[in-house]
C-alpha positions as CSV (number, residue, x, y, z in Angstrom):
1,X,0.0,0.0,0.0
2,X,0.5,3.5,-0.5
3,X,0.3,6.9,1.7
4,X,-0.6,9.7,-0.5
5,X,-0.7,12.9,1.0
6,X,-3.0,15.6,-0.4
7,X,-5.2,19.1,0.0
8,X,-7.3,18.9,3.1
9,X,-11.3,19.2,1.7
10,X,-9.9,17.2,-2.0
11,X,-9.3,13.3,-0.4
12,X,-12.6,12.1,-2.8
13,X,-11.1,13.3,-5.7
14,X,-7.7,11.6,-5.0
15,X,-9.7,8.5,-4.2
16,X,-11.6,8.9,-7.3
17,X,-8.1,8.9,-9.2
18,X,-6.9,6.4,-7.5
19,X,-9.8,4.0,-8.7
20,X,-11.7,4.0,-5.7
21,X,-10.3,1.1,-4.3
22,X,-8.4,2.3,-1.2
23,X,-8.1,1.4,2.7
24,X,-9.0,4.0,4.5
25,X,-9.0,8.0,4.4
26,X,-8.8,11.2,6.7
27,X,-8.1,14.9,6.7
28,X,-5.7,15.1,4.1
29,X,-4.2,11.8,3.4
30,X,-5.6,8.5,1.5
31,X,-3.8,4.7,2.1
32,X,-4.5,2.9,-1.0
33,X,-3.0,2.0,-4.3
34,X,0.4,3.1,-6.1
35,X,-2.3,4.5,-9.2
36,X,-1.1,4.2,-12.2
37,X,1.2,7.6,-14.1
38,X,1.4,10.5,-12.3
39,X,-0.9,11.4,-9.9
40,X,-2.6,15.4,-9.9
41,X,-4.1,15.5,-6.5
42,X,-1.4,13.6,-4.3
43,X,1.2,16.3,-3.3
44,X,3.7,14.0,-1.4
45,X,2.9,9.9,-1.9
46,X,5.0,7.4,0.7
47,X,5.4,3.6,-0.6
48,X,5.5,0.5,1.6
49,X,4.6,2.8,5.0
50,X,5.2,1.3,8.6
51,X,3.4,2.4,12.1
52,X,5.6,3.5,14.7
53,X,3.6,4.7,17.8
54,X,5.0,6.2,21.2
55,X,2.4,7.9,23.5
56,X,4.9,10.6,24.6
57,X,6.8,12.9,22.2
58,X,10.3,11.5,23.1
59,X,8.7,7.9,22.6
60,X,7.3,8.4,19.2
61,X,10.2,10.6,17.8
62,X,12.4,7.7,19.4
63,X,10.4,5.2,17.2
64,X,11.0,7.4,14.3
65,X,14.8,7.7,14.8
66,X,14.9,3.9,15.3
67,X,13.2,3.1,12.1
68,X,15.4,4.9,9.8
69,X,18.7,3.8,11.7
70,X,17.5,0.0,11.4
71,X,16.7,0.5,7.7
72,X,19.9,1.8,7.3
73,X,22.0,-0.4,8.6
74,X,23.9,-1.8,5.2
75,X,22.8,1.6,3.1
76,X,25.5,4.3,1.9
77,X,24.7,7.9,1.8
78,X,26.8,9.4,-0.9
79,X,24.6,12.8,-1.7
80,X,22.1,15.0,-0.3
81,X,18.7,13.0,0.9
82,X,15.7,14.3,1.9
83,X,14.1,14.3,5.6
84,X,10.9,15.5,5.4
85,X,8.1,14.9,8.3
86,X,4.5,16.7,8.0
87,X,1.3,15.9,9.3
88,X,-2.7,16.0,9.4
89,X,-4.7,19.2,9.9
90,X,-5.3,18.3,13.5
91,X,-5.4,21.0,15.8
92,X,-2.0,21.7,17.6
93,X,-0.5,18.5,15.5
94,X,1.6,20.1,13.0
95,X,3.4,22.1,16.0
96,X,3.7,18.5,17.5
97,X,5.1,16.8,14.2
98,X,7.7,19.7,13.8
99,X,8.8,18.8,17.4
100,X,8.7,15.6,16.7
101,X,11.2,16.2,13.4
102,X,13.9,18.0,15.4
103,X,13.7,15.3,18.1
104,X,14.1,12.6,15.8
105,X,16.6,14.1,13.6
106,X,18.7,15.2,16.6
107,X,18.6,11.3,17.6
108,X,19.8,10.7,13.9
109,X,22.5,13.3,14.2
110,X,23.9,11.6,17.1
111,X,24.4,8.1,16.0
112,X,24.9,8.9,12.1
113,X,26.6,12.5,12.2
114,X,27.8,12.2,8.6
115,X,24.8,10.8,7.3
116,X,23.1,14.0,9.2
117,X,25.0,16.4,7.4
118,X,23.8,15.4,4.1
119,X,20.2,15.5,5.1
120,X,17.4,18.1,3.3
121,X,14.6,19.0,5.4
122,X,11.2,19.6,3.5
123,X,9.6,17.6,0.6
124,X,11.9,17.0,-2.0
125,X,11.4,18.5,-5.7
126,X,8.9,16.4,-8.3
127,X,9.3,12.5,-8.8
128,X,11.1,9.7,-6.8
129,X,12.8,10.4,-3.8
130,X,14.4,8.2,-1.3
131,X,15.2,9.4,2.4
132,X,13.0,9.8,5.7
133,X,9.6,10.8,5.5
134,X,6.7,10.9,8.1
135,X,3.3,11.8,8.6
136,X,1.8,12.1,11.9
137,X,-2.1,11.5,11.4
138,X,-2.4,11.6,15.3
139,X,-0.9,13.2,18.1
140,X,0.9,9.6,19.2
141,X,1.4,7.5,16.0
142,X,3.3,8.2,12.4
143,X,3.6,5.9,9.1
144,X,7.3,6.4,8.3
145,X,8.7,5.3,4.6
146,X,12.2,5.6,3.7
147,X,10.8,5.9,-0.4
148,X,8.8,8.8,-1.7
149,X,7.0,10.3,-4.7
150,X,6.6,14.1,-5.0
151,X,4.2,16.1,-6.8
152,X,5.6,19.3,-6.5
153,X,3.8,21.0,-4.7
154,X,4.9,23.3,-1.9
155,X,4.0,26.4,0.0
156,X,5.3,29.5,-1.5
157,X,6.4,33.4,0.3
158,X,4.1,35.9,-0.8
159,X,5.3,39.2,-2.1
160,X,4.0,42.0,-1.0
161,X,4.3,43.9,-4.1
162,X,2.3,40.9,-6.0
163,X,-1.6,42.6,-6.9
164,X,-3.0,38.8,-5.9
165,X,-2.7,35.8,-4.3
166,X,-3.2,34.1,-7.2
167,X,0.7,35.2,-7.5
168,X,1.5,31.9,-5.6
169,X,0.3,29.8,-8.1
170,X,2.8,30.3,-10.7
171,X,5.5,30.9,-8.5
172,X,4.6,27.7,-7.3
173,X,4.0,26.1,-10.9
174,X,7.8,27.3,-12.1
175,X,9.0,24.4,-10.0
176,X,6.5,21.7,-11.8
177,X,8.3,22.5,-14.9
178,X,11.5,22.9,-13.8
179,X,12.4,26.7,-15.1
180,X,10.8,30.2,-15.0
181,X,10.5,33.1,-16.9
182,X,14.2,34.7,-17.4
183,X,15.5,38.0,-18.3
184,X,14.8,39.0,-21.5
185,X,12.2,36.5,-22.4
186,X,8.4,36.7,-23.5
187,X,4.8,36.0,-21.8
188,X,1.6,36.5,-22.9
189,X,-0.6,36.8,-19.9
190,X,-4.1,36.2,-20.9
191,X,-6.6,37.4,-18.7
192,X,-4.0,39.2,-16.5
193,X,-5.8,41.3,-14.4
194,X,-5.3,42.5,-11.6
195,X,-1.8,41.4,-12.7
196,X,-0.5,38.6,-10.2
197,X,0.8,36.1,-13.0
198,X,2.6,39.3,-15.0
199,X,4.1,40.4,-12.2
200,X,5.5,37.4,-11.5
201,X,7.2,37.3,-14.7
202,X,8.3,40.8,-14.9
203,X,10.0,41.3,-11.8
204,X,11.9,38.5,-12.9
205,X,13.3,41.0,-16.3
206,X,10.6,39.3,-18.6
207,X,8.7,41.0,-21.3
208,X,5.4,41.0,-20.6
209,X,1.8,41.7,-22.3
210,X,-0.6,41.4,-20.4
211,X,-4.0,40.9,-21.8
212,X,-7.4,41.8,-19.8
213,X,-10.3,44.3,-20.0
214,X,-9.7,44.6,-16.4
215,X,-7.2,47.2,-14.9
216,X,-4.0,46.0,-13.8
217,X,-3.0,47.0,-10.2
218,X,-0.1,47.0,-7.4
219,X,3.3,45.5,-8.7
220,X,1.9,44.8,-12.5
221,X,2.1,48.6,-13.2
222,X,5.3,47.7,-13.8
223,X,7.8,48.8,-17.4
224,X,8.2,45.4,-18.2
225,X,4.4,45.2,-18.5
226,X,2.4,46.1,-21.5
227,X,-1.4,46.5,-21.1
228,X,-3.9,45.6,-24.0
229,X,-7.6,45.8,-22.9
230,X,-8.9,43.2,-25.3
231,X,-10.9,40.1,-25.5
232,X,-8.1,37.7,-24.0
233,X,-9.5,34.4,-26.7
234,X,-9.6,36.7,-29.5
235,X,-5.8,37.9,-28.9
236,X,-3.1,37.2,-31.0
237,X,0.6,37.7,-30.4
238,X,2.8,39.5,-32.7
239,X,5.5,36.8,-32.5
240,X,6.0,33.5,-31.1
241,X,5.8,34.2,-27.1
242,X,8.4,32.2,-24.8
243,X,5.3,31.6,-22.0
244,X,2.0,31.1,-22.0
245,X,0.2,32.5,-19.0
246,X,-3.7,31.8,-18.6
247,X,-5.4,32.1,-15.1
248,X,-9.0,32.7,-16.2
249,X,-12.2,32.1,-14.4
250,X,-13.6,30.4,-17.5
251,X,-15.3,26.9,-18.7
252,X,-12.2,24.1,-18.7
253,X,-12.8,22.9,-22.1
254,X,-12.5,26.5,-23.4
255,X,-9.5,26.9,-21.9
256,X,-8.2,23.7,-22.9
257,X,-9.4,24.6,-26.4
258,X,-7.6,27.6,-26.4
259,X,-4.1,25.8,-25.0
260,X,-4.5,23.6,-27.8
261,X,-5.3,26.8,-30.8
262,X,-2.0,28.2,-29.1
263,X,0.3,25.0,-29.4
264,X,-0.8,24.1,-33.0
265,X,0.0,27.4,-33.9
266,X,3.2,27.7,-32.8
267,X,2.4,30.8,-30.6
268,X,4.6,29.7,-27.7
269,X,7.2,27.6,-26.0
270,X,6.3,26.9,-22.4
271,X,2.9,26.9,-20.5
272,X,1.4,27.8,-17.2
273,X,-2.6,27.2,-17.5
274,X,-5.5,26.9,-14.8
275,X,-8.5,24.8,-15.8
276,X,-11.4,25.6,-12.9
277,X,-13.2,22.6,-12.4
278,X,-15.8,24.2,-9.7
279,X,-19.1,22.0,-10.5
280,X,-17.2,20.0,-13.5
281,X,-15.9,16.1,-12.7
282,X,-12.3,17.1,-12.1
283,X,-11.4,13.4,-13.1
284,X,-13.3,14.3,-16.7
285,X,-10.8,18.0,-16.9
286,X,-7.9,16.0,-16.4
287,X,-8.6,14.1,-19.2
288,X,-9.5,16.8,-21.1
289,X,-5.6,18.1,-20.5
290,X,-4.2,14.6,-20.8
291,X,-6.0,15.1,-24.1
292,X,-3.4,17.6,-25.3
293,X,0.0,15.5,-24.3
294,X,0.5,14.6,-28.2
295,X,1.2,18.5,-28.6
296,X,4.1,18.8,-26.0
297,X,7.5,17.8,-24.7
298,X,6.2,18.0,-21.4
299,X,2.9,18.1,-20.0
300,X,2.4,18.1,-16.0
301,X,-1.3,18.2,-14.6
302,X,-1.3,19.0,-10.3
303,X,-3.6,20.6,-8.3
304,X,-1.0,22.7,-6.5
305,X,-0.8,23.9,-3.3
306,X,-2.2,27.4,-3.0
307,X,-5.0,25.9,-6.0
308,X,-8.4,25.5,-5.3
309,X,-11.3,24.2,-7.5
310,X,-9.1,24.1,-10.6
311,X,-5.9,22.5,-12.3
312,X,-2.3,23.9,-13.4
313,X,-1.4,22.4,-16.2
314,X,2.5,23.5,-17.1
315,X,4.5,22.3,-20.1
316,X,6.6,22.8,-23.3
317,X,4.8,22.2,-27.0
318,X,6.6,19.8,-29.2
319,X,8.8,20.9,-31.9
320,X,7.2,20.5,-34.6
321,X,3.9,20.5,-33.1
């Protein structure tokens, strides 16, 4: 079985994706199945899982320190690993799991100090990972696993200057496909307003033109932005654009349908699109992007972090597309 970790409030659509067959559930997390490709929902997925328990802190972060010394035992650590321990939602648990971590990992430091020294704490970047990882799902027991999948998904700093939250998105996206927007580069921004996505891009030296009826505000009035107050699906660039920016509150197929218009045409490199599901099957929208993965290079679907009722799809069309 399988630990997959999600979004508190999304566990029936990660079950749903999962095939429905699973174990058991709770507030964020789902023990069931591997699933089959890459999962959207699951942010942080743990493989093979054991129970340690301890009814006091020092007992259970004891039994965590025990487990990954034991498993150990005949392993070599020749680079960086990750050590990563979260937990439920859980009133007052998440102060009890971060205790937990630097009681366990001070126990690990003591018997393995080298090992220590080439530890990572947090969730490790997208795909296969192995190293420590636990999740507390009560105050006195964990599932440890020394092999994990990752999504992706993490929690971003805001920026004060940034016009939205919806700014954490794609800062939070750039790491799903493994680049951002760099100096001198292009985005089209379509339905930009108030201007989160753009100024994102621009504060990074991009170009940007950002397309809305809406005003832009805060950080996006900002010289690397342009404005144009038109009809963002009727837009058209002049040239080829390096990035694709689309975070509109708009029908997922249409949206889809307009990714799709942009990557046959050649309009632009990379990606970073929101499909909002809100009263839509999200298991139907994914398949409506998993539609497109004959047009790109790359195509990764995830419902991120700091998302809500929608997708972000991010990827890079296919030359030739």
């Amino acid at each position: 079985m399988t630990l997959h970790l999600c979004q508190a409030g999304y566990e029936a659509f990660l079950i749903k994706e999962l095939g429905g067959a699973v174990e058991k559930s709770g507030p964020g997390w789902v023990l069931g199945p591997d699933g089959t490709g890459e999962l959207c929902f699951a942010h942080l997925s743990l493989k093979a899982p054991v129970t340690v328990e301890g009814k006091s802190l020092n007992a259970l972060a004891g039994a965590m320190a025990d487990y990954f010394t034991a498993s150990t035992k005949d392993e070599r650590f020749e680079g960086p690993w990750p050590f990563c321990v979260e937990s439920s939602g859980e009133p007052g648990l998440s102060r009890r799991a971060k205790t937990a971590a630097e009681e366990c990992f001070a126990r690990v430091k003591g018997r393995m100090s080298r090992v220590a020294k080439l530890a990572v704490h947090g969730r490790p970047g997208p795909g296969p990972a192995r190293g420590f990882f636990a999740y507390l799902p009560t105050f006195d027991r964990a599932w440890v696993a020394r092999d994990a999948v990752a999504g992706g998904q993490r929690r971003m700093a805001d920026d004060p200057q940034a016009p939205s939250r919806s700014y954490l998105k794609v800062e939070e996206a750039y790491g799903l496909i493994g680049r951002e927007p760099a100096a001198g580069e292009t985005v089209a921004d379509l339905g930009a307003a108030p201007g989160g996505w753009s100024y994102s891009a621009a504060k990074r030296g991009a170009l940007v033109v950002a397309v809305d009826n809406g005003p832009l505000k805060g950080g996006a009035l900002h010289p690397g932005i342009t404005h144009k107050a038109e009809d963002a699906f009727k837009f058209a660039p002049e040239a080829p654009v390096d990035w694709l920016f689309c975070d509109m509150v708009e029908d997922p197929d249409r949206i889809a349908d307009l990714l799709g218009s942009w990557l046959d045409r050649g309009w632009c490199r990379r990606f970073v699109v929101n499909l909002k599901f809100g009263r839509h099957d999200p298991l139907r929208v994914l398949s409506r992007a998993e539609a497109l993965r004959g047009k790109c290079s790359l195509l990764r679907a995830r419902h991120l972090f700091h998302d809500r009722e929608e997708l972000t799809l991010v990827g890079e069309r296919a030359p030739g597309a």
